[in-house]
N, C-alpha and C positions, 0 to 999 in steps of 0.2 A: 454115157450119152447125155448129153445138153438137155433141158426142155426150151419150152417156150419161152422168150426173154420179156416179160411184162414194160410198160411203158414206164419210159425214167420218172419218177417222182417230180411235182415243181420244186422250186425252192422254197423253202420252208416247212414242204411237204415231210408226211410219215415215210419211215425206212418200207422197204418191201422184201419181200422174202421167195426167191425161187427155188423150188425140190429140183436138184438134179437124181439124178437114178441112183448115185453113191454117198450123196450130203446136200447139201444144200448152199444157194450162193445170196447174203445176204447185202443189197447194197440202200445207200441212202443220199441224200445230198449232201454236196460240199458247199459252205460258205458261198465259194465262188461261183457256183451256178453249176458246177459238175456234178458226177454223179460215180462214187466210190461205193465199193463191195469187198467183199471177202468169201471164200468160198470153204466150206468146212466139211471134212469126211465125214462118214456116216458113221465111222468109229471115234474119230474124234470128238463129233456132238454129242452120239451116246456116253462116253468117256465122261463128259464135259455136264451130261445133263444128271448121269447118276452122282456128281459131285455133286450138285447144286442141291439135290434132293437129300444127301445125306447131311452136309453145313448146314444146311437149314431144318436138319431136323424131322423135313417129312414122312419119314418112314422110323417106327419104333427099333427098338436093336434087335440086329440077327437077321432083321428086312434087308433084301437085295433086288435091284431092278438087275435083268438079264433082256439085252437088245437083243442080242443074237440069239437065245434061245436057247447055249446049249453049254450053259457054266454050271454043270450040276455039282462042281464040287463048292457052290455058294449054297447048296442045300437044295431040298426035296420042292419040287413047284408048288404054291398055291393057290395060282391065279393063273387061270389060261390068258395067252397074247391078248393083250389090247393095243391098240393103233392109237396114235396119240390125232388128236382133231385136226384136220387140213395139211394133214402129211403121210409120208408110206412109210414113216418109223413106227413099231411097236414093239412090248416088252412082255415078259411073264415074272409073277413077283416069286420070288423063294425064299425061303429061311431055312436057318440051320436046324433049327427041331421043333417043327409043325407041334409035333405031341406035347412035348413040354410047352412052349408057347400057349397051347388051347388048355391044359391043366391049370395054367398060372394065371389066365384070364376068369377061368372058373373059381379058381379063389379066390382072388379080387373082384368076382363079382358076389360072391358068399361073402365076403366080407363088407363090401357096400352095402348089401342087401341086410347083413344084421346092424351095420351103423345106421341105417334106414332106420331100423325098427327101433331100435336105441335111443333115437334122438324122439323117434312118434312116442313113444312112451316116456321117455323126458319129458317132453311137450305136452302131452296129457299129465302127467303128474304135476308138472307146474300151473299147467290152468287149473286142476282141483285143488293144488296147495294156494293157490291167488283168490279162486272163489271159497277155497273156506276161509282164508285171511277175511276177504271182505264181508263173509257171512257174520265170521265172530265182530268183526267190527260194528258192524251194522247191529247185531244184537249188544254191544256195549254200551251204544251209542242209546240203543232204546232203554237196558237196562240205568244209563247215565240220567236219563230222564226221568226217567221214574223215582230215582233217585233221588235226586231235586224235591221232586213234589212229595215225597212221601217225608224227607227231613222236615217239610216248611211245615208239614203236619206236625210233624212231632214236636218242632218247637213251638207253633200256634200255640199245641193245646195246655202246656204247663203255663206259657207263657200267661193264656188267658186266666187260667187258675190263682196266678201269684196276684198278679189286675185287678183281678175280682173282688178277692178275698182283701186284700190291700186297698182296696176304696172304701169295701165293708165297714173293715176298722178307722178309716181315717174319718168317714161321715158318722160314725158314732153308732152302724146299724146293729152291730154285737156290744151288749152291756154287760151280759153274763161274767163272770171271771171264767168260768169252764167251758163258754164259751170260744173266747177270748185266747186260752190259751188250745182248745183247740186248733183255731187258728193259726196261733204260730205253729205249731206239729205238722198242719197241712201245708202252708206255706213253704217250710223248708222243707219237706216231703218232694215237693211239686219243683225246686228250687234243683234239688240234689239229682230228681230224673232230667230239667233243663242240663245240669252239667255232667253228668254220665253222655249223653249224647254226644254233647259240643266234645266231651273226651276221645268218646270214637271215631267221629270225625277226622279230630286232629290223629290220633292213632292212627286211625286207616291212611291216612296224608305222608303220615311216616314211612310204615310199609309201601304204598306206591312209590316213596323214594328208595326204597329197599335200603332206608335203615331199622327199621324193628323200633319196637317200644324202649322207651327209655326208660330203666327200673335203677332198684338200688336194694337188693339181694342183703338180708342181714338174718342173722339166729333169730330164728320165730317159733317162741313155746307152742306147740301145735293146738294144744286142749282150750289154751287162752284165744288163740287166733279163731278154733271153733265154734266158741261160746261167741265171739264178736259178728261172726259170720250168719250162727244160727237165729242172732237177734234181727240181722239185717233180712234175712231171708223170710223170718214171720211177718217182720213191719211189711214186708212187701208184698206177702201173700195176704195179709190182713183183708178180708173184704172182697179179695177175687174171688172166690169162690172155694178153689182147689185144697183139699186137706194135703200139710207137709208134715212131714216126716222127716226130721235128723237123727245120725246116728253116727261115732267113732267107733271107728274096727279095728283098734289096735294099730293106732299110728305107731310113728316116733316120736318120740318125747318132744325133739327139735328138730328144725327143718332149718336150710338155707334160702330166702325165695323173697322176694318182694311181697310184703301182703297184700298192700294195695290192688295191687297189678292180678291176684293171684284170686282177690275178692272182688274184685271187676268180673274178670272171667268165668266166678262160680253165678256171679250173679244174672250174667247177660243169660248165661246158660236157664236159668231157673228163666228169667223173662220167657226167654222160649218157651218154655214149655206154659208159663203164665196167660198169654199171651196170643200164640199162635198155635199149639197142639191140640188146643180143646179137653184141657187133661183135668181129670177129678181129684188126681192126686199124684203129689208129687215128692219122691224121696232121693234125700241128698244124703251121701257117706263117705266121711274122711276115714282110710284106711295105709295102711303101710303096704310096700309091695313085698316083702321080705325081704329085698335086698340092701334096706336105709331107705328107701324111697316114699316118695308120699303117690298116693290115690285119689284125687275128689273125681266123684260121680252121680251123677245126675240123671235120673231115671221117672217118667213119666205114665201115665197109662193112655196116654190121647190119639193120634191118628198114626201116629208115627212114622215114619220114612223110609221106601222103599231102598231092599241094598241095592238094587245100581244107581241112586240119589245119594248112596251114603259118604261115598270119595269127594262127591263135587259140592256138598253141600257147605264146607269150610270156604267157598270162591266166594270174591265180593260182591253180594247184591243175591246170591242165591237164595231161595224162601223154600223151607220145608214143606209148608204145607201146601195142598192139595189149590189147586184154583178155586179161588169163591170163598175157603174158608182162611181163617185166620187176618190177626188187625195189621193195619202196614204198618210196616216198620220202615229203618233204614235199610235194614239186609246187610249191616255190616260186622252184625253180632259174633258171628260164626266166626266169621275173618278176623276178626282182632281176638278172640280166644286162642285159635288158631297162634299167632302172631306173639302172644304173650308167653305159653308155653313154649312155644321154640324158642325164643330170647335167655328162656331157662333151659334150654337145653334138653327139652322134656316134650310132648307132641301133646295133644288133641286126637281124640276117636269118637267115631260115629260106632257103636259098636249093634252088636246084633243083640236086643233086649230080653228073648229067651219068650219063654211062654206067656200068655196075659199081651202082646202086643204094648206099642208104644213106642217111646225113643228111650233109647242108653246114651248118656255122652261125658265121656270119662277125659279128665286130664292127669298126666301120667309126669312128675317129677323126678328127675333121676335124686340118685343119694348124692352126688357133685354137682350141684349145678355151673355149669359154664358161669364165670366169674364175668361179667360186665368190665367195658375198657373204662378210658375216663371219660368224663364227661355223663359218668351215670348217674341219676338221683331220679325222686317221685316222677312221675306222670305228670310233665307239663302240658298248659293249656296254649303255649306258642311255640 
């Protein structure tokens, strides 16, 4: 049965579309001013429209539109009839296995749901890995500065010393001879701590390039190296205050090691405790490890350093002592100690000082030292 036949289109006009009772009669204008259609069963458009819907995708697989309502062997219904809008066709949707289907969704939704979680906890790990980036920067940046101004001190202060003492003698104001040559003893005194400094400096410059100090490792009779060490170690304590104390504990005879580089290290070490521990006294002991190896150790009675300070105290620009106390330094003491005995293949320890408080801090020599490539020699100043 026919319906109502709507009114032809003008030309130009939109196509129209009339529902007959078994399909539908689609017609539109012709060029010429007529008016052409076509008329399509209700099985053929169904036919025609689940095709369009599967090419193109819109139903996931195992989905089947049913017009007529009664294809149960495309699977179990899932969807009661719906009537598609400004027509008397509708469908019911089915699939071949509802249960798996709904299983497989559920895992895929367990499974989004922990990538979810996966990516927020990425995501938080990466903002606290970014703010403690920026944290440590931001604190290097401050401890950079400090830096700065605590070297301009240090070279100020020799600087002013050698000035002083050098105009003294030049204006004629020391006549004395024991005077006089006091003077010179101070002078290169004051001379010798200007270039230990500028030395760490550039050492520390090395290590931030992560080449290491530059040595030159040769047989060094130990008791002679000690004797040269222990005189350097009184001239220094001379007048500070603090009682020293040396001692050999049965080294080895000979050692392989830069001594230079090996007398730097025991010395910055003693500064320390000179210096910034507040210590009254101070005892230094070359010993053997029993295995061929050498021992110096450096032990203090002053404020000493707490152990979870003990690891990080070897980092560039760290300070032992407590806030408030102790003189500025560069802070790069530790670090180039640090930096000298690994170049020998041998480490630096903050150790635990035992009874009587203080600090321990031991450098540990193997009996081989790692042999230096080329381009080894003294401790340059560029």
């Amino acid at each position: 049965m026919l319906g109502t036949l709507p009114a032809p289109p003008a030309a130009g006009g939109d196509a129209g579309v009339l529902h007959l009772a078994d399909g539908v009669l689609v017609h539109r204008p012709a060029p010429d001013g007529a008016t052409v259609g076509a008329a399509l069963a209700a099985g053929v458009l169904e036919d025609r429209l689940a095709a369009a819907v599967a090419s193109h995708g819109l139903l996931p697989a195992d989905f089947a539109l049913d017009f007529a309502g009664d294809r149960e062997e495309e699977g179990p219904l899932v969807r009661d009839a719906t009537s598609l809008p400004g027509s008397e066709l509708s469908f019911v949707l089915r699939h071949a296995d509802p249960e798996a289907f709904v299983s497989g969704e559920k895992k895929r939704l367990l499974v989004l749901r922990g990538a979810l979680v996966l990516l927020a906890l990425l995501t938080a790990a990466a903002a606290f890995a970014t703010a403690r980036v920026l944290r440590r920067e931001r604190d290097l940046a401050r401890l950079r500065t400090s830096f700065v101004a605590n070297v301009s001190h240090e070279l100020r202060t020799p600087l002013s010393a050698i000035l002083l003492m050098a105009e003294n003698l030049e204006r004629g104001l020391v006549r004395e001879e024991a005077a006089r040559g006091r003077y010179h003893g101070l002078i290169r005194r004051e001379a010798q701590r200007l270039r230990r400094l500028v030395d760490d400096v550039l050492d520390f410059a090395r290590l931030e390039r992560g080449e290491g100090p530059a040595l030159s490792p040769v047989a060094v009779e130990v008791a002679a190296f000690a004797r040269e060490l222990e005189r350097d170690l009184r001239e220094r304590a001379a007048g500070a205050g603090p009682e020293l104390a040396f001692r050999l504990a049965d080294p080895p005879a000979t050692a392989r090691f830069d001594p230079e580089a090996i007398r730097r290290a025991v010395l910055n070490l003693a500064d320390n405790a000179l210096r910034h521990a507040g210590a009254k006294r101070i005892a230094v002991e070359i010993a053997g490890d029993g295995r061929g190896g050498l021992r110096l150790a450096v032990r203090d009675d002053g404020v000493g350093i707490a152990p979870a300070r003990r690891a990080a105290i070897f980092a560039p620009f760290a300070r032992g002592a407590p806030p408030g106390r102790g003189a500025p330094g560069a802070g790069l003491g530790l670090a180039i100690v640090r930096g000298i005995a690994a170049a020998h293949g041998g480490s630096a320890l903050c150790l635990d000082p035992g009874p009587g408080g203080g600090a321990l801090f031991a450098i540990e020599l193997p009996a081989a030292p790692v042999r230096m490539g080329e381009g080894d020699g003294k401790m340059e100043e560029a």
